[in-house]
Backbone as a ProteinNet text record, in pm:
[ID]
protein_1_A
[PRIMARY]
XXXXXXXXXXXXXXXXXXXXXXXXXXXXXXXXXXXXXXXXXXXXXXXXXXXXXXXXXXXXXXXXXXXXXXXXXXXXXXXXXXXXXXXXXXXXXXXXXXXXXXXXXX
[TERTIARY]
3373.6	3256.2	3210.2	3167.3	3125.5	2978.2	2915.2	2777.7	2784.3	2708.9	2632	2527.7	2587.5	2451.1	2528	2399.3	2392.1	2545.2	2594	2756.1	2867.1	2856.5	2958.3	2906.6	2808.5	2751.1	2880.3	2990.4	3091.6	3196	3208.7	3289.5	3261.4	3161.3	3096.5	3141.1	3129.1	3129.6	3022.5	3036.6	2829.6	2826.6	2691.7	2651.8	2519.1	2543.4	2472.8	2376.8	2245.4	2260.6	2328.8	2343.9	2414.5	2276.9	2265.2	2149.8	2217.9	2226.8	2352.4	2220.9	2097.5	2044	1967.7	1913.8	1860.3	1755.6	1704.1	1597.8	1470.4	1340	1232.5	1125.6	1153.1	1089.9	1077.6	916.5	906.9	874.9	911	866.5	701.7	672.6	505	408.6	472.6	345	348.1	392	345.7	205.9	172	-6.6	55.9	-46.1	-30.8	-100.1	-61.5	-148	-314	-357.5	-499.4	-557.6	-478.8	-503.9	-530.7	-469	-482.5	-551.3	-596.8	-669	-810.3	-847.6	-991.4	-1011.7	-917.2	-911.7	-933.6	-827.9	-922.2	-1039	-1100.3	-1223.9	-1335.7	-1321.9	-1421.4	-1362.7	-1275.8	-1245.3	-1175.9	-1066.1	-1017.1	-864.1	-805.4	-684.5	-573.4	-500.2	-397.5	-301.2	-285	-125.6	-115	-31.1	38.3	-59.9	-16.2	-155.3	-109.3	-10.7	13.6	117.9	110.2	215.9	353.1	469.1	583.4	650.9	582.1	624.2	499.1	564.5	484.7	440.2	297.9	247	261	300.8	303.9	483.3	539.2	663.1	670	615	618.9	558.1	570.9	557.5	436.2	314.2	209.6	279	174.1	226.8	126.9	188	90.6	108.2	33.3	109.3	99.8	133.8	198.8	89.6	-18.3	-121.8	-41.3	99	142.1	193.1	159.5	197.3	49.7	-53.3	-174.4	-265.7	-397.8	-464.6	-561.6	-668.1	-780.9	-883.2	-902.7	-963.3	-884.9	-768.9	-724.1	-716.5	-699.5	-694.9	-847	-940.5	-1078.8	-1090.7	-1030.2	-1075.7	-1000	-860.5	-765.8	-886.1	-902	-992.6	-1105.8	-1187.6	-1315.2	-1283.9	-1145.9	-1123.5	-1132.4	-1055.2	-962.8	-1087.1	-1213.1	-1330.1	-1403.3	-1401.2	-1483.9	-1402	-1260.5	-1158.1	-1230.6	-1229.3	-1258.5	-1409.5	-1476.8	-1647.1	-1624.6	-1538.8	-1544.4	-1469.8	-1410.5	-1300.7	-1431.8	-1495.5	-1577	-1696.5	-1728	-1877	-1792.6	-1702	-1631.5	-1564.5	-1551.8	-1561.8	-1635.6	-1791.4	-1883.1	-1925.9	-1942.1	-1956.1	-1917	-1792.5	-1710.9	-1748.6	-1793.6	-1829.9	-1956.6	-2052.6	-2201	-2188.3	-2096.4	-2053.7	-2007.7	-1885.7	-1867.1	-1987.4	-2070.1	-2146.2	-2263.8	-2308.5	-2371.5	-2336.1	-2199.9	-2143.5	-2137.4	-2099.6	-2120.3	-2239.9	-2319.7	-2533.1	-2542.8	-2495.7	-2539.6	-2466.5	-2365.6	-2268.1	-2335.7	-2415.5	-2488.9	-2579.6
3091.3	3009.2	2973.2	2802.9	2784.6	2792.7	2824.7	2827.5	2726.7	2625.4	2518.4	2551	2577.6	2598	2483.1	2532.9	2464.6	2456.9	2604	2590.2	2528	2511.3	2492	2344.9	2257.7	2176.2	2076.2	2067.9	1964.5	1960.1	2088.3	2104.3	2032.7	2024.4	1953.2	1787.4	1714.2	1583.2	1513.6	1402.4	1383.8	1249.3	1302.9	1223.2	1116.6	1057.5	925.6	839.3	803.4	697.8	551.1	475.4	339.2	232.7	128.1	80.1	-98.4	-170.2	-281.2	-386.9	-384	-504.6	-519.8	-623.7	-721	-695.3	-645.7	-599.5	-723.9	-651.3	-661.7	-680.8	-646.9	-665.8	-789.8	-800.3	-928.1	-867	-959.5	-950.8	-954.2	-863.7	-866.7	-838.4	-726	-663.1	-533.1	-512.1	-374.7	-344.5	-227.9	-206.6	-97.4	-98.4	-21.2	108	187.7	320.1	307.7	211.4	174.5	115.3	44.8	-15.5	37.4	141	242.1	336.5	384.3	488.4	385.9	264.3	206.7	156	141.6	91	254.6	353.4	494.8	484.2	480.5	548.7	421.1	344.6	208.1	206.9	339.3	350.4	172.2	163.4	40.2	82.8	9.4	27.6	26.9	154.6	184	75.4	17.5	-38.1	-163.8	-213.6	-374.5	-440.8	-591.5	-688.8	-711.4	-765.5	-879.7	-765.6	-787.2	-718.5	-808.4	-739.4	-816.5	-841.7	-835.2	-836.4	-935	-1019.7	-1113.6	-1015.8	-992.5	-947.5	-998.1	-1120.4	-1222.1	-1125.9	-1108.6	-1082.1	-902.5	-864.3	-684.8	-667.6	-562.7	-535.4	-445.5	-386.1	-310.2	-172	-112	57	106.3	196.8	286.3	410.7	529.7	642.4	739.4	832.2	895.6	1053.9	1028.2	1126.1	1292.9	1296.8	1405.6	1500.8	1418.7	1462.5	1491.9	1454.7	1414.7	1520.6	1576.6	1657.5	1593.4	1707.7	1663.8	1556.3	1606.7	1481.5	1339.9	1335.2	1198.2	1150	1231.7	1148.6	1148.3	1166	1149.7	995.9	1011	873.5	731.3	797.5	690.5	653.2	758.6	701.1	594.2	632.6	585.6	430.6	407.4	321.6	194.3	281.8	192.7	128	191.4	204.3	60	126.4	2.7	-135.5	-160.4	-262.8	-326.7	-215.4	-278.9	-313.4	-301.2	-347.3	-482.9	-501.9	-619.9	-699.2	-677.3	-764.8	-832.9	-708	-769.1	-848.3	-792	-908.6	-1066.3	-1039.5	-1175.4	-1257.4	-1244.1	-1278.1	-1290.9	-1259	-1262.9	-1372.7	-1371.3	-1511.8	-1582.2	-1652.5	-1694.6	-1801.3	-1703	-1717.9	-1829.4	-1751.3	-1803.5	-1947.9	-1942.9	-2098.9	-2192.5	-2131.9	-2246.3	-2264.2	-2152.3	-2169.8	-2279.9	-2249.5	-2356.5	-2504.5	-2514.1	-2665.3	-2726.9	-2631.7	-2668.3	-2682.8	-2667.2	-2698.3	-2845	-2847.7	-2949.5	-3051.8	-3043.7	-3174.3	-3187	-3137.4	-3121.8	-3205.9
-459.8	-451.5	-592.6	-660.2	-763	-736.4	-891	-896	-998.9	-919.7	-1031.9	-1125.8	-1259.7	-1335.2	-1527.1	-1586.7	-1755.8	-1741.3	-1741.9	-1819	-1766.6	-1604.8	-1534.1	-1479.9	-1503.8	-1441.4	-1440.9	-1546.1	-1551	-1466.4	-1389.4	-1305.6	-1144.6	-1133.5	-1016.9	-1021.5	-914.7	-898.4	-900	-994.4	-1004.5	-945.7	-888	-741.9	-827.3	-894.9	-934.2	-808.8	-873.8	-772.7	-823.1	-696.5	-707.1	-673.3	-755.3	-722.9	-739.7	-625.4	-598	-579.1	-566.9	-510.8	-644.8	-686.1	-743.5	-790.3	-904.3	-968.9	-928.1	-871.2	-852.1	-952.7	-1054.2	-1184.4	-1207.1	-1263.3	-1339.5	-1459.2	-1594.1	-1732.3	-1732.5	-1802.7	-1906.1	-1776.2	-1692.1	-1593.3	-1638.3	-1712	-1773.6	-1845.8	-1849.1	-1886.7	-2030.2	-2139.8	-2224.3	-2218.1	-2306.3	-2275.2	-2252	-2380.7	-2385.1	-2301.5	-2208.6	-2112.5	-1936.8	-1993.4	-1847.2	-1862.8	-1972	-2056.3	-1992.7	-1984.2	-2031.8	-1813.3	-1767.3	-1644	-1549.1	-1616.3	-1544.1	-1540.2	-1689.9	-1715.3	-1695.3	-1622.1	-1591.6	-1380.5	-1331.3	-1219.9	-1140.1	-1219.2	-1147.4	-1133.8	-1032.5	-987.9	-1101.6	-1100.8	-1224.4	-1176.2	-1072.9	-1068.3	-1144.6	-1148.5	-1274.8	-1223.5	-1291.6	-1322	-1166.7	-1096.4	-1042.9	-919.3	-778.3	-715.3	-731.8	-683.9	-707.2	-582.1	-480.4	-335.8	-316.1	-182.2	-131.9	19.2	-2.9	153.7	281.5	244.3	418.1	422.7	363.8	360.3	446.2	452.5	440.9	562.8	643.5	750.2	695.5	813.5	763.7	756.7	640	665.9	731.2	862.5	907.8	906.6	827.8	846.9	974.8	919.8	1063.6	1079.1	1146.4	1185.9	1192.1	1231.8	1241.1	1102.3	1008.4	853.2	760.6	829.8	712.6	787	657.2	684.5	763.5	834.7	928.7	856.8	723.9	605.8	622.5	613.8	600.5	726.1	836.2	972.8	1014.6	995.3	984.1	920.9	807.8	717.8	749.5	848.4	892	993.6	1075.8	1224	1199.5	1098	1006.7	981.4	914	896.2	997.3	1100.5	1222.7	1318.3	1296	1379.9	1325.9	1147	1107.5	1116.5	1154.5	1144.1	1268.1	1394.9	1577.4	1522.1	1502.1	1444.5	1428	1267.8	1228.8	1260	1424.5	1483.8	1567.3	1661.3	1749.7	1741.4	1575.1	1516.1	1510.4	1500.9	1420.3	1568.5	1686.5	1775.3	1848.2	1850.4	1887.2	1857.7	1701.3	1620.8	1624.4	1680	1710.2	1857.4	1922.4	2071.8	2108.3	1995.4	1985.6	1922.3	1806.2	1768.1	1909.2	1957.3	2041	2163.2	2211.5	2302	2270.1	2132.3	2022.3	2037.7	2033.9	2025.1	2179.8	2290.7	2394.3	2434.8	2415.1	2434.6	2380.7	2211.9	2187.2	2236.1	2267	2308.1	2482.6	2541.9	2692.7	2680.9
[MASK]
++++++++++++++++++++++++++++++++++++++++++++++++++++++++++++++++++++++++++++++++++++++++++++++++++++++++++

């Protein structure tokens, strides 16, 4: 039996990754140290200027309640609650407009 360690690591077959598709990178979205140093400490989002994925493109992420603590599935629920709120104000409104347009056109 070999033991992979420092001395013998050359004896092994090295398992690289292979990376075949098409770099995602755009030029000059990188942030400098000072720049992430001043965006912490003013509490704004660390990530690049600009995303590099188009959102209409990407399917939603939803995670998976069976992995996350009682805190985060609290705050998922919280979320999902205030989403049905501002579905049903916004169809309501919706409603009252056209009921609106149907009066006046009477």
């Amino acid at each position: 039996m070999k033991v992979k360690n420092v001395f013998s690591s050359d004896l092994f077959e090295k398992q690289y990754e292979q990376n075949n598709e098409p770099s995602l990178t755009i030029p000059d979205q990188t942030l400098s140290i000072k720049q992430i140093l001043e965006r912490y400490a003013s509490g704004q989002s660390l990530e690049g200027k600009t995303p590099y994925y188009d959102e209409s493109d990407s399917e939603e992420y939803y995670p998976d309640p069976r992995y996350m603590d009682l805190a985060e599935r609290e705050e998922l629920s919280q979320n999902f609650r205030e989403e049905i709120q501002h579905i049903k104000t916004k169809a309501e409104k919706r409603k009252e407009k056209i009921q609106d347009e149907t009066s006046e056109s009477e």
